[in-house]
ROFI-549836 format. One record per residue (C-alpha): residue number from 1; residue in one letter; x, y, z. Coordinates in Angstrom, 2 decimals, decimal comma, padded with zeros to 5 digits. Each point is the difference from the previous one (the first is absolute). Last residue first. Layout:
// ROFI-549836
+-----+------+---------+---------+---------+
: pos : code :      c1 :      c2 :      c3 :
+-----+------+---------+---------+---------+
: NUM :    a :       X :       Y :       Z :
...
+-----+------+---------+---------+---------+
END
This chain:
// ROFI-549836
+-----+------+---------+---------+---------+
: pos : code :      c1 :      c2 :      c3 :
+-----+------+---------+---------+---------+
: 380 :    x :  000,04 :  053,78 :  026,29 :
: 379 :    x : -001,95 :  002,61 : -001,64 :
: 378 :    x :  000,22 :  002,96 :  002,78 :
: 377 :    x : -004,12 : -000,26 :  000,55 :
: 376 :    x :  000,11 : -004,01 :  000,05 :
: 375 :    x :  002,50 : -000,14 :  002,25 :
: 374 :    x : -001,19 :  003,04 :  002,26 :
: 373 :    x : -003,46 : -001,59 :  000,01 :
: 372 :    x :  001,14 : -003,46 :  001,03 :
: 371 :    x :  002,12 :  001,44 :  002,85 :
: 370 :    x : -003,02 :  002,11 :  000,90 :
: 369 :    x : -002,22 : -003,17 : -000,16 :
: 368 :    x :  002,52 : -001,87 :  001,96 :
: 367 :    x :  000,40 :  002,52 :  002,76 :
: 366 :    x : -003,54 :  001,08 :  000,45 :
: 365 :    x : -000,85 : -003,97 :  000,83 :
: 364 :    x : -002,10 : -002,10 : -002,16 :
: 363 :    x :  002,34 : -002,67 :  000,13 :
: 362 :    x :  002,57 :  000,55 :  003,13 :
: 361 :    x :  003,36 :  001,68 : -000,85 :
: 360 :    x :  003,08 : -001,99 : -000,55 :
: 359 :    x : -000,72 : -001,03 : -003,42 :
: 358 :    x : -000,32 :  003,88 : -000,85 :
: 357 :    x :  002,51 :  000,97 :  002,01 :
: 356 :    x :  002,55 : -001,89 : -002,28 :
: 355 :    x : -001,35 :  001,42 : -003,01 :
: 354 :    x :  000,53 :  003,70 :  001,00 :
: 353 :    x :  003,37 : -000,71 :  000,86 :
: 352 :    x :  000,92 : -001,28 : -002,61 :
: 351 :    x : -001,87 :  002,53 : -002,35 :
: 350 :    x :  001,72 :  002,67 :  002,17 :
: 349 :    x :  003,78 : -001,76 : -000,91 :
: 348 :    x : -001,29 : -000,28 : -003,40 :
: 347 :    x : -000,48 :  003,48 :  000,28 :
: 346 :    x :  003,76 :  000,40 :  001,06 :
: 345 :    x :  001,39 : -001,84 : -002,65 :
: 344 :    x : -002,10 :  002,08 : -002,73 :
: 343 :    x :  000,18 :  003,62 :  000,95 :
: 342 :    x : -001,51 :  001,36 : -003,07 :
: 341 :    x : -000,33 :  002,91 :  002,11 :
: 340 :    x : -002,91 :  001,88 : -001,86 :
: 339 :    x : -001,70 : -003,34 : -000,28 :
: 338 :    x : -000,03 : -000,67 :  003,85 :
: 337 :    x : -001,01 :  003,59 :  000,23 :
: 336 :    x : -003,15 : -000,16 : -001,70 :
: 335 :    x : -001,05 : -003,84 :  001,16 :
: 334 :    x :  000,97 :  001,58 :  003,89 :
: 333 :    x : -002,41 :  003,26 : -000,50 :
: 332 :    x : -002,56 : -002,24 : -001,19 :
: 331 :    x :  000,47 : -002,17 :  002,92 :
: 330 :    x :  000,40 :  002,81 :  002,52 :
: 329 :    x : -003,31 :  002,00 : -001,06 :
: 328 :    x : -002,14 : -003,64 :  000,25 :
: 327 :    x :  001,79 : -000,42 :  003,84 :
: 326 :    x : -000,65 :  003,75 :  001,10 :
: 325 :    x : -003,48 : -000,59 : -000,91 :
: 324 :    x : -000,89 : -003,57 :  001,45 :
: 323 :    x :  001,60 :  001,24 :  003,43 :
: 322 :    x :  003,77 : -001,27 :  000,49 :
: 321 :    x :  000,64 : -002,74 :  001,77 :
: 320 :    x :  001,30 : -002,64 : -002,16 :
: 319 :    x :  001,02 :  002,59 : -002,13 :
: 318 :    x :  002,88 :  001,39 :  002,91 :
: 317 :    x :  001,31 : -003,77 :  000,50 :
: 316 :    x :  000,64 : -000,70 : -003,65 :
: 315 :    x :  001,74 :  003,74 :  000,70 :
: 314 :    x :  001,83 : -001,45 :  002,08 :
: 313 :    x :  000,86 : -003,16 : -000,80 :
: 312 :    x :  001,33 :  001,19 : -003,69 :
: 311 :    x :  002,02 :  002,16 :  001,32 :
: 310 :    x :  002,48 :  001,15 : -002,94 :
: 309 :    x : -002,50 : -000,74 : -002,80 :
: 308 :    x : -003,21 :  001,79 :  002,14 :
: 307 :    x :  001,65 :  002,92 :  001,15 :
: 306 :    x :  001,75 :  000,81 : -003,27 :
: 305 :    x : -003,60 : -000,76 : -001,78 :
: 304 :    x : -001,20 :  003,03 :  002,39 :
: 303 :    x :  002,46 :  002,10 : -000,98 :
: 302 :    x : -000,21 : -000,79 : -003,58 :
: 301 :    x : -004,10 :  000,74 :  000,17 :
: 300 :    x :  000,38 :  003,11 :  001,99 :
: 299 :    x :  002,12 :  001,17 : -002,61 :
: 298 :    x : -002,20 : -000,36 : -002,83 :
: 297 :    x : -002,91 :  000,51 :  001,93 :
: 296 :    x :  001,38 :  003,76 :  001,08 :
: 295 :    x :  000,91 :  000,49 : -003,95 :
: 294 :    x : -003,40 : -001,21 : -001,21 :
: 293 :    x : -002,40 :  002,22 :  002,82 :
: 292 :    x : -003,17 : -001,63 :  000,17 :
: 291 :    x :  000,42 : -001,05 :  003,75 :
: 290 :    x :  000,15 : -003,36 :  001,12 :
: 289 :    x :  003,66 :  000,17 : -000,05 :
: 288 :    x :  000,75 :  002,52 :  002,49 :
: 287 :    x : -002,60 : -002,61 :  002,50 :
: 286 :    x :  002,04 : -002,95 : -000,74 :
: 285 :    x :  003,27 :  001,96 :  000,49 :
: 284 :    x : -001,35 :  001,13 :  003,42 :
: 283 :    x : -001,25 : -003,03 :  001,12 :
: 282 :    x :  003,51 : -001,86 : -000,97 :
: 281 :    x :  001,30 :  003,00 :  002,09 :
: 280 :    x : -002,52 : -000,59 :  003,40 :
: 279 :    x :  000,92 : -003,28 :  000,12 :
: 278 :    x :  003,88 :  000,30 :  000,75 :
: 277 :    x :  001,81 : -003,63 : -000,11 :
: 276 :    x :  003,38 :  001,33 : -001,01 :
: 275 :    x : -000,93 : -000,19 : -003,34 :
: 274 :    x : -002,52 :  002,36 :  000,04 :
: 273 :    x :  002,10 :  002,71 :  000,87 :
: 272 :    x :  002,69 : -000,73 : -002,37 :
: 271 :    x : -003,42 :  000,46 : -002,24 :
: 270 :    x : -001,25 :  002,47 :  001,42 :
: 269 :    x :  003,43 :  001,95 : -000,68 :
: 268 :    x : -000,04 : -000,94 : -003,53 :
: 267 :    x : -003,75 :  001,67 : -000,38 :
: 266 :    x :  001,71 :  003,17 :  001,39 :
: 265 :    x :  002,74 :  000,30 : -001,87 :
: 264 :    x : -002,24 : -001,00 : -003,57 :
: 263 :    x : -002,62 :  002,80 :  000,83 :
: 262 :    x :  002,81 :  002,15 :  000,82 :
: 261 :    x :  001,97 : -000,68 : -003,12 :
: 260 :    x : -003,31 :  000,23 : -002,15 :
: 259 :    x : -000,59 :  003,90 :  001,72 :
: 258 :    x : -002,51 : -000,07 :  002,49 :
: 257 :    x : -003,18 :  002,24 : -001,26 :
: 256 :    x : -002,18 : -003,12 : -000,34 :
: 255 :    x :  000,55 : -000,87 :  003,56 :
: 254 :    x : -000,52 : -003,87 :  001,23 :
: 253 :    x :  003,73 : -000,81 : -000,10 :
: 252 :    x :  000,73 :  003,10 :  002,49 :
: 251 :    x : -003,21 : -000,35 :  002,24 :
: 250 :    x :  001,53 : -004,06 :  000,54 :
: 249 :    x :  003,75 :  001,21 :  000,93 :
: 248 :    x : -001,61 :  002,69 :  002,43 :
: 247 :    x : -002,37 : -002,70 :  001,48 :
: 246 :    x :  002,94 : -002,63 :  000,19 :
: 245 :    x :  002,20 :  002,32 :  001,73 :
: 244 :    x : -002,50 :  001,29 :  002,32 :
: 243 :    x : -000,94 : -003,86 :  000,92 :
: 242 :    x :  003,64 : -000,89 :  000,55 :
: 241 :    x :  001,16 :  002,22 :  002,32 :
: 240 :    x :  003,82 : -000,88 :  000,28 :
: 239 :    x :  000,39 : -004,12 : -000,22 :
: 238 :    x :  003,15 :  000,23 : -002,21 :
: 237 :    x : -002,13 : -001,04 : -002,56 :
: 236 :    x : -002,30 :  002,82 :  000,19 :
: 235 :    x :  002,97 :  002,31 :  000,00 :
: 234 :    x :  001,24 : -001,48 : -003,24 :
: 233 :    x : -003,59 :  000,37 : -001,92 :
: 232 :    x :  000,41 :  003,79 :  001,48 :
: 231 :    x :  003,48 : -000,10 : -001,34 :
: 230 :    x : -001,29 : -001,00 : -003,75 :
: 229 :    x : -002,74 :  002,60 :  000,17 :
: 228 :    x :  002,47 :  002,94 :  000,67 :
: 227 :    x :  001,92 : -001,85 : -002,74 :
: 226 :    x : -002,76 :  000,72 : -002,41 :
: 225 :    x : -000,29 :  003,45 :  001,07 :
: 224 :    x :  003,22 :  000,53 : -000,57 :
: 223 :    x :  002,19 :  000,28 :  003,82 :
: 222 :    x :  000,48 :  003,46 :  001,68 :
: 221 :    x :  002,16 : -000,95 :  003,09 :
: 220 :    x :  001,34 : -003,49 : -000,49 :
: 219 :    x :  001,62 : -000,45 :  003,65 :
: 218 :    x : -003,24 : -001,38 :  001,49 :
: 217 :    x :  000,13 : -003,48 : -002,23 :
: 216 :    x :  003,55 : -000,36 :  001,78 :
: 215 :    x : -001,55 :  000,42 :  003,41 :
: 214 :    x : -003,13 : -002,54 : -000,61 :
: 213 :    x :  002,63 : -002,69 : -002,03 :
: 212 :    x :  001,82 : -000,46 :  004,06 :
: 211 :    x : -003,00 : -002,35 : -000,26 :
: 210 :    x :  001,16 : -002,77 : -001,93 :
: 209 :    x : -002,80 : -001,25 : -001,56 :
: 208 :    x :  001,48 : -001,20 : -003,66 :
: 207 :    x : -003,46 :  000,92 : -001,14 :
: 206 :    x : -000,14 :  003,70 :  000,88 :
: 205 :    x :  003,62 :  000,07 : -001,22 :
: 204 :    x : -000,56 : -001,46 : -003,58 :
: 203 :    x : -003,26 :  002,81 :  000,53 :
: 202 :    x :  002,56 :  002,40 : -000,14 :
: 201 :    x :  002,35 : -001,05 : -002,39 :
: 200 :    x : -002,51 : -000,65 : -002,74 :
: 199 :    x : -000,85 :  003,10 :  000,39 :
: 198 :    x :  003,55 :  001,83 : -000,26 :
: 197 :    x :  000,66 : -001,83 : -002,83 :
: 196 :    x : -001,01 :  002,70 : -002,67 :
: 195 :    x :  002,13 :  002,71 :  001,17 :
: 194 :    x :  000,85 :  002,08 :  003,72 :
: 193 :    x :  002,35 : -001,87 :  002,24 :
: 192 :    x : -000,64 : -001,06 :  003,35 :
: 191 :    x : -001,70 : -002,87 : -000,92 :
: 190 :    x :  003,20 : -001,70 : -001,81 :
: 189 :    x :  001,90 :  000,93 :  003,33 :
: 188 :    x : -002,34 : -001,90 :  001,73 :
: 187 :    x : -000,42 : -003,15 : -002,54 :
: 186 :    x :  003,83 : -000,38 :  001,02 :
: 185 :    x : -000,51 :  000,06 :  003,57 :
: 184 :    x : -002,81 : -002,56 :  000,53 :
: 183 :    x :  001,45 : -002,59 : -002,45 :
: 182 :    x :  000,56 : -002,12 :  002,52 :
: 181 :    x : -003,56 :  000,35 :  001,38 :
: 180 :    x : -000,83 : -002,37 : -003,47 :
: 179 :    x : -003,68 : -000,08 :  000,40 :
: 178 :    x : -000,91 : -002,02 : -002,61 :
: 177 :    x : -002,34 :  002,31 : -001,87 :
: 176 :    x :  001,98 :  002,91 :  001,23 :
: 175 :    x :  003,43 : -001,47 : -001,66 :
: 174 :    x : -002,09 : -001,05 : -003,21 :
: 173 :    x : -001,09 :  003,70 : -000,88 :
: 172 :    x :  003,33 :  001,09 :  000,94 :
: 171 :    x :  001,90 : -002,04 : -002,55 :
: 170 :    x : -002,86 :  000,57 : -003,01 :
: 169 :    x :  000,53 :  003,92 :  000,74 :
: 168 :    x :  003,62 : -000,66 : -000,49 :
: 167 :    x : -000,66 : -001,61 : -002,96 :
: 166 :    x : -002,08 :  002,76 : -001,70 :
: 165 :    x :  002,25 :  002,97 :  001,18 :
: 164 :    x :  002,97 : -001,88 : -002,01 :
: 163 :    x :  002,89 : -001,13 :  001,96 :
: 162 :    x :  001,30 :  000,30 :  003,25 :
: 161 :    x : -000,98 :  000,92 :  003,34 :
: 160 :    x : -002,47 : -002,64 :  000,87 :
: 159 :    x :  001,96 : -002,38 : -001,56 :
: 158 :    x :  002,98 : -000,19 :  002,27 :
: 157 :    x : -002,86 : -000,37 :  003,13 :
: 156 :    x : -000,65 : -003,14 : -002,16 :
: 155 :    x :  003,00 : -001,66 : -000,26 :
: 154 :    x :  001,50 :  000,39 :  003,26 :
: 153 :    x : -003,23 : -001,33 :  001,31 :
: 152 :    x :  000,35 : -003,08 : -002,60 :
: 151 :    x :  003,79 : -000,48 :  001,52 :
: 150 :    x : -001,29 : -000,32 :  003,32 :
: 149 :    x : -002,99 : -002,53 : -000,65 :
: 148 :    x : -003,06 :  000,82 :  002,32 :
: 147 :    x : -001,63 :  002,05 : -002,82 :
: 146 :    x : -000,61 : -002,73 : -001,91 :
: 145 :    x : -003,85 :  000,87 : -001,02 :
: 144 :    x :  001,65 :  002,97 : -001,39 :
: 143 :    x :  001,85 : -001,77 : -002,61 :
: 142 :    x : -002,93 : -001,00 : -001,44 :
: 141 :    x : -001,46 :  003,36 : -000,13 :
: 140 :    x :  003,35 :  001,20 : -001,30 :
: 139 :    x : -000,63 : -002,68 : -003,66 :
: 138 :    x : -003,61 :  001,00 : -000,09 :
: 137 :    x :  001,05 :  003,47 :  000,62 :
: 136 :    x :  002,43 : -000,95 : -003,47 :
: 135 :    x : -002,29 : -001,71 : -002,00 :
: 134 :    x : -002,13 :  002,95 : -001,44 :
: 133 :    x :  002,92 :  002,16 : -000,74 :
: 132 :    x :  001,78 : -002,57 : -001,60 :
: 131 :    x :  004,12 :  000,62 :  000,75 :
: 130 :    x :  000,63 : -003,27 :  002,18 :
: 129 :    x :  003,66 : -000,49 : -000,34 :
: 128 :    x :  001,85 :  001,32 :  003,29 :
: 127 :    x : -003,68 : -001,29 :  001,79 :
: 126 :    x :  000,92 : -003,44 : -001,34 :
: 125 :    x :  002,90 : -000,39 :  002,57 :
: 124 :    x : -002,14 :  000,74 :  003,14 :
: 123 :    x : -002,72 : -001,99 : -001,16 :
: 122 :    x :  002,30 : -003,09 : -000,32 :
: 121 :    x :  001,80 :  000,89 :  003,42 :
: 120 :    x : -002,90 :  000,61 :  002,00 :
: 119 :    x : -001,22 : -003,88 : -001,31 :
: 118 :    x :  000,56 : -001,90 :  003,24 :
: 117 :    x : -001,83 :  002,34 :  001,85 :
: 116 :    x : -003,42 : -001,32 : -001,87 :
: 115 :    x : -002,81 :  002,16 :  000,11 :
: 114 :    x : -003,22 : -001,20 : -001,29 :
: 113 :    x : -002,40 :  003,02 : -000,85 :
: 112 :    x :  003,28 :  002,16 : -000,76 :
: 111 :    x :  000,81 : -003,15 : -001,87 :
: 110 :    x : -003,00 : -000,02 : -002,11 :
: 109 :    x :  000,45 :  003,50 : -001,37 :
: 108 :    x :  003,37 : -000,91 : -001,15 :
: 107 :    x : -001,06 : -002,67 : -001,89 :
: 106 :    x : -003,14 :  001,86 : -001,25 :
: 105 :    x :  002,43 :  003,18 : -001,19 :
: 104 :    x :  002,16 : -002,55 : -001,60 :
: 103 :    x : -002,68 : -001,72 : -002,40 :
: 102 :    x : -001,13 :  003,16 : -001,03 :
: 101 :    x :  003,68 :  001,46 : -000,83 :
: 100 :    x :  000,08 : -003,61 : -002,29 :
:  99 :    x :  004,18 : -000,74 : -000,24 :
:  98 :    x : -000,45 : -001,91 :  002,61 :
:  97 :    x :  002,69 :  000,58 :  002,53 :
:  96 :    x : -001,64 : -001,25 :  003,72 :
:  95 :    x : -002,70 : -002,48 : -002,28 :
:  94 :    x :  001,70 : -003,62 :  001,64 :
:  93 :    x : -000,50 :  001,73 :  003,60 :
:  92 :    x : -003,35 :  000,25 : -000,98 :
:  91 :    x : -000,68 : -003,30 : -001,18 :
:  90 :    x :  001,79 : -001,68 :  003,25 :
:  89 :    x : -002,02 :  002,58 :  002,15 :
:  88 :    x : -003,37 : -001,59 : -001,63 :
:  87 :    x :  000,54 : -003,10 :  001,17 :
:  86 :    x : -001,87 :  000,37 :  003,27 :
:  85 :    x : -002,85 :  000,64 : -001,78 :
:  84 :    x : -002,14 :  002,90 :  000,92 :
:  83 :    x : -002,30 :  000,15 : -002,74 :
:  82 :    x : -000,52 :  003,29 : -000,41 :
:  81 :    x :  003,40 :  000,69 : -001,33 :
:  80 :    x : -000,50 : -002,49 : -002,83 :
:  79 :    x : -002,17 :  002,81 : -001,78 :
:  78 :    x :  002,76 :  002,80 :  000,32 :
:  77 :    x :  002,81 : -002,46 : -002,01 :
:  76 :    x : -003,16 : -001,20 : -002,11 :
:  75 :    x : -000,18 :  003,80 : -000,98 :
:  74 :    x :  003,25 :  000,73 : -000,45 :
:  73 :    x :  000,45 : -003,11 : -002,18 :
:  72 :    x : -003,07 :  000,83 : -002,49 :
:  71 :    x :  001,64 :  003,51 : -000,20 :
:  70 :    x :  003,02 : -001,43 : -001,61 :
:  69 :    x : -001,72 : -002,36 : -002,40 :
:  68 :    x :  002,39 : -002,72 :  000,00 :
:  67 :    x : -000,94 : -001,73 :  002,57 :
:  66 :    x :  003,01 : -001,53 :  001,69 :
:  65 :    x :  000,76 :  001,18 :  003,81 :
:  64 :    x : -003,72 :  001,25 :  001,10 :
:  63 :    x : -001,56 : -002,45 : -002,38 :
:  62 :    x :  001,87 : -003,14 :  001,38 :
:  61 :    x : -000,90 :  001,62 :  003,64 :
:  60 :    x : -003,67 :  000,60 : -001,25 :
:  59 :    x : -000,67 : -003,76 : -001,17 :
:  58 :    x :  001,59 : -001,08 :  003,43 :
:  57 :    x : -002,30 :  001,99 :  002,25 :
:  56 :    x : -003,25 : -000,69 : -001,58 :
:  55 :    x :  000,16 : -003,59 :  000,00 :
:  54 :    x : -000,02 : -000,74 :  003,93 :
:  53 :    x : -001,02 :  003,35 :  000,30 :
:  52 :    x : -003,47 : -001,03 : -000,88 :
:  51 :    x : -001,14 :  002,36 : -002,85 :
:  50 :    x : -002,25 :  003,03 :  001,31 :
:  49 :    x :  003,04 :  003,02 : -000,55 :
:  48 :    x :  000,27 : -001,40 : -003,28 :
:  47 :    x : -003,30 :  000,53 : -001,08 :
:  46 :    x : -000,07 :  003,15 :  001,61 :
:  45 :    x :  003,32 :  000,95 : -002,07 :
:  44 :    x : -001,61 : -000,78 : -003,02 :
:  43 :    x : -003,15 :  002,04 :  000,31 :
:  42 :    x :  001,87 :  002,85 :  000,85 :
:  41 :    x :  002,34 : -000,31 : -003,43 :
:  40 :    x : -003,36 : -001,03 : -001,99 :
:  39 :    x : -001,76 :  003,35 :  001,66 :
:  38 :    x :  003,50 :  001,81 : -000,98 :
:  37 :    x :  000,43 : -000,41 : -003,90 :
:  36 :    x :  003,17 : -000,29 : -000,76 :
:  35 :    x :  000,95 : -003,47 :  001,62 :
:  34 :    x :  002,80 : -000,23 :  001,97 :
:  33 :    x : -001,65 : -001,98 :  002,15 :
:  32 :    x : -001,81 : -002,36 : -002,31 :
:  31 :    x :  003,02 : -002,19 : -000,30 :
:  30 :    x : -000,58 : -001,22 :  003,87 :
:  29 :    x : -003,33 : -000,72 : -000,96 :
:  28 :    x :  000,66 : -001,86 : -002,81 :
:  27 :    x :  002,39 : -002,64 :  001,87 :
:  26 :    x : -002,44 :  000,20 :  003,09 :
:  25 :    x : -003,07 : -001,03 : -002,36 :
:  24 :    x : -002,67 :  001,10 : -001,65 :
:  23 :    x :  000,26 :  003,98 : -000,70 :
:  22 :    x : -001,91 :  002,61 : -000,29 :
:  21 :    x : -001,21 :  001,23 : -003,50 :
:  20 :    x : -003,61 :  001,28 :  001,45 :
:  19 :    x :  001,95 :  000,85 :  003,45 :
:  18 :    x :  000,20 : -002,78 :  002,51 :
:  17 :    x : -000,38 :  000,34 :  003,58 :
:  16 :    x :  000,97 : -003,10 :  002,50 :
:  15 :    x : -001,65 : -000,66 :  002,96 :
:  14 :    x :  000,84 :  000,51 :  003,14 :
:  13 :    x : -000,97 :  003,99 :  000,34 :
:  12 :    x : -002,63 :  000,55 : -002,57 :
:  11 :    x : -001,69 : -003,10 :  001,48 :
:  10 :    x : -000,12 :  001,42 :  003,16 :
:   9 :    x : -001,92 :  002,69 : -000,70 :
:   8 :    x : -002,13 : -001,81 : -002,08 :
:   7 :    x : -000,55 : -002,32 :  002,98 :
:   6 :    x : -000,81 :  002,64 :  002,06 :
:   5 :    x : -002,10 :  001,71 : -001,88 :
:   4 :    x : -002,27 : -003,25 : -000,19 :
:   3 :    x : -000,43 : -000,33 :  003,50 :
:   2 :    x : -001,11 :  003,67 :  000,29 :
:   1 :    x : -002,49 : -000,56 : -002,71 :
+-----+------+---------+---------+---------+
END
């Protein structure tokens, strides 16, 4: 019986999945993606995710620059990411102006994830014109990942302080991620004022890791409760008493009586947290969103999923040894938020990742069954 599972199990994973009207071929599958009905849009994209790449990979770059169903090429544009051909920088440097905002915000995403200095002056120039609100961080994230190039520096610590809230918060969100310690001063004075960036600010600064960050954190006298939560996510970070952090972060997105701002502060800061290779947080947002409680799931859920699509590694790493419980709580919790972010570049990026421990793992191993679990359970 064992024996058996197994090979279901693994059939679920390597083989491909067809829905009732599925598809035959790579030519049909690759149409099927923008199919309305999502089981026969899944169900095509794990048949194309199982085709050799030898064929795979050119049949999605002629969709991803010529199909002409719009969401058919954003969606082969995501799908040849998780190939890994060395080709695919030529097709993305081709896609730089599309006129598809979908097809942008995967371009850009996939240069933060494979910087090259020599384009800091494209990315530069197409931030004066990139207006979509949705491809724009994608757009700063990218430039991010070239934070060793002057003129890029200049360009981002210009951003921080101009612009529309929304932006800005995109700016410092990617300058903590990538740990731009040249943008220490201006993400600072962003902190020390009172309004609706003053968060993201102060865990930017907990992740930067620049430690003069403890004595500016201590200036802001009677922070929001939210932002209270935000600095002790920063402190943590820093390296300040991390466990009393965590457990006051983890009581505040477990309380039913914590106002949704709160709840959402505090399951933000476990996740910067969590990030940073901190066990006891991705425990803590597995155990908030175990509960019954929708809201505290609901956030718990994204957090998590944050964790999980921007380390992929680690928390790959966290499941594989994770007790039976917490690991069933964090998948569902992962297939909730994974569809709440519609984050599709960066969960092929997991399903990549996920894949190539798989083969790398033993057979019957915990590793490859969880690997084969999680793609089965998140309907790669």
């Amino acid at each position: 019986m064992k024996r058996r599972s197994a090979v279901f199990v693994w059939a679920l994973c390597v083989l491909p999945v067809l829905a009732q009207e599925s598809v035959t071929d790579l030519k049909s599958a690759i149409d099927h993606l923008g199919h309305l009905d999502y089981p026969i849009r899944m169900s095509a994209a794990r048949t194309v995710r199982r085709i050799p790449a030898a064929q795979a990979v050119p049949a999605l770059t002629a969709a991803a620059l010529k199909h002409p169903d719009e969401y058919v090429r954003f969606r082969a544009l995501v799908l040849l990411t998780g190939f890994n051909d060395s080709h695919t920088g030529e097709t993305m440097r081709s896609l730089l102006r599309d006129r598809n905002d979908r097809v942008r915000e995967v371009v850009y995403g996939w240069f933060e994830r494979h910087p090259e200095p020599a384009m800091a002056s494209t990315l530069i120039s197409a931030l004066g014109t990139e207006q979509a609100e949705f491809v724009r961080p994608a757009l700063v994230s990218a430039l991010s990942a070239l934070g060793g190039d002057p003129q890029v520096r200049m360009t981002l610590i210009r951003e921080v302080g101009r612009g529309l809230d929304i932006f800005r918060s995109a700016v410092i969100e990617a300058l903590g991620a990538h740990r731009a310690d040249y943008a220490f001063d201006a993400v600072s004075a962003v902190v020390r004022i009172d309004g609706p960036l003053q968060d993201d600010a102060a865990i930017a600064l907990g992740r930067i890791g620049d430690r003069r960050a403890l004595a500016v954190l201590a200036e802001i006298a009677k922070p929001s409760p939210d932002v209270a939560l935000a600095i002790r996510a920063a402190r943590c970070l820093l390296g300040e008493a991390c466990p009393e952090h965590v457990a006051a972060l983890s009581d505040a997105v477990r309380s039913k009586e914590s106002r949704d701002e709160v709840v959402r502060a505090a399951a933000a800061g476990l996740s910067a947290i969590a990030r940073a290779g901190h066990d006891p947080a991705i425990v803590a947002l597995v155990t908030a969103g175990a509960g019954k409680n929708d809201r505290i799931r609901e956030e718990a859920a994204l957090a998590l999923s944050a964790v999980a699509l921007g380390t992929p590694s680690r928390m790959l790493s966290w499941l594989g040894q994770a007790s039976d419980s917490e690991r069933a709580s964090a998948i569902e919790l992962l297939h909730d938020g994974f569809d709440m972010l519609q984050e599709d570049l960066a969960e092929e990026g997991f399903y990549a990742a996920a894949r190539a421990e798989y083969w790398k793992a033993a057979e019957s191993s915990t590793m490859r069954t969880l690997t084969a679990t999680l793609i089965q359970k998140l309907e790669f």
